[in-house]
C-alpha positions as CSV (number, residue, x, y, z in Angstrom):
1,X,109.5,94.5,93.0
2,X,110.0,92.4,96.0
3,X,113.6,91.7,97.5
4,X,114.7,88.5,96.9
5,X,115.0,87.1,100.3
6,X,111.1,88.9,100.9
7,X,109.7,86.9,98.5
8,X,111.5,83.6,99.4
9,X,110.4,84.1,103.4
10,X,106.9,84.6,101.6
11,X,107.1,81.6,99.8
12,X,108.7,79.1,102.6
13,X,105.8,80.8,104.5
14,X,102.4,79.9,102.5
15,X,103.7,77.0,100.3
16,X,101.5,73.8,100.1
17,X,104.5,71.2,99.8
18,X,108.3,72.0,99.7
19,X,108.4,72.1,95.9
20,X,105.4,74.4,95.7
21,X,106.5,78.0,94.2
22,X,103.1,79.1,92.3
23,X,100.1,77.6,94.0
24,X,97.5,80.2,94.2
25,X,97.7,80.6,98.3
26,X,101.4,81.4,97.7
27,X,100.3,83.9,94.6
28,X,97.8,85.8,96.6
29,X,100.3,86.6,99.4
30,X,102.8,87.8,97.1
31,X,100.2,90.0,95.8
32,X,99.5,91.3,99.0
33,X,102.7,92.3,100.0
34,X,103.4,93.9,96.5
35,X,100.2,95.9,97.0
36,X,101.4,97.5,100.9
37,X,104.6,98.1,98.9
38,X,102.5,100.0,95.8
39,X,100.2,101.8,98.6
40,X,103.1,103.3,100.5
41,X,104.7,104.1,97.5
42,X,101.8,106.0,96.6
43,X,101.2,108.0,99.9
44,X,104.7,110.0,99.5
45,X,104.0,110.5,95.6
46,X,100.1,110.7,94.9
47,X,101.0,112.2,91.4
48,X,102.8,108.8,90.0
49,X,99.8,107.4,87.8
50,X,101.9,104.6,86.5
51,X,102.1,103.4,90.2
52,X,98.9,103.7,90.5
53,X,97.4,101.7,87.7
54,X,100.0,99.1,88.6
55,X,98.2,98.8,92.0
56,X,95.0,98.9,90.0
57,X,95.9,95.8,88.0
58,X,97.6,94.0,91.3
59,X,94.3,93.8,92.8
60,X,92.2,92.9,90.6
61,X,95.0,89.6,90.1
62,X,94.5,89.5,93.7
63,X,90.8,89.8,93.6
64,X,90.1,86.6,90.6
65,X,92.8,84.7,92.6
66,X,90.6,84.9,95.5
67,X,87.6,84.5,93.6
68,X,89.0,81.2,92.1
69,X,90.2,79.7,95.7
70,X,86.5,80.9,97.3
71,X,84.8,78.3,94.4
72,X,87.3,75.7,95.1
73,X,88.7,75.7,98.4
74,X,86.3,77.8,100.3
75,X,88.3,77.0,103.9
76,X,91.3,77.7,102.3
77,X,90.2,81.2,101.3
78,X,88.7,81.9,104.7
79,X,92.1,80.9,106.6
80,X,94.1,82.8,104.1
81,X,92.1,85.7,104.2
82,X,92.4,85.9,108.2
83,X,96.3,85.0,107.7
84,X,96.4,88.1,105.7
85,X,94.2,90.6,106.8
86,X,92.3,90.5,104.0
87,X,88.7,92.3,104.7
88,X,86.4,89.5,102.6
C-alpha cells in the first residue's frame, strides 16, 4: 500500500480539477507507483508468488486504464505516458 501522504502528493499532482480524486489520469499514476513499489519488493524476495500475481493484476488495471484514455483522449494518454515513463 501507498503512504498516505504518497498517494495525496500523487493525487494533488495529476488531478484534473481540485475535487478530482478518481479520474482515470489520476488512477493510472497511482498504479504506477504501486507497481515500482511491487517490482522492488519483488527483486529482494523473488520467491513471494502472492506479490507477484498482485503485480500481475496491477498492470493489467494499468494496461485497460490506458487502453480506455488512448480511445478517448488520445493526447491525454500520450502526455501522461511521457509524464510517467510509460514505454507505449
Amino acid at each position: 500500500m501507498l503512504e498516505k501522504e504518497k498517494k495525496t502528493e500523487i493525487i494533488e499532482q495529476f488531478r484534473i480539477n481540485d475535487s478530482d480524486t478518481g479520474s482515470a489520469e489520476v488512477q493510472v499514476a497511482l498504479f504506477t507507483e504501486r507497481l515500482k513499489k511491487l517490482t522492488e519488493h519483488l527483486k529482494l524476495y523473488p520467491q513471494d508468488h502472492h506479490s507477484r500475481h498482485a503485480l500481475l493484476k496491477v498492470i493489467g488495471k494499468q494496461r485497460r486504464f490506458m487502453a480506455y484514455l488512448s480511445r478517448t483522449k488520445p493526447e491525454t494518454h500520450r502526455l501522461l505516458s511521457t509524464k510517467l515513463g510509460l514505454r507505449k
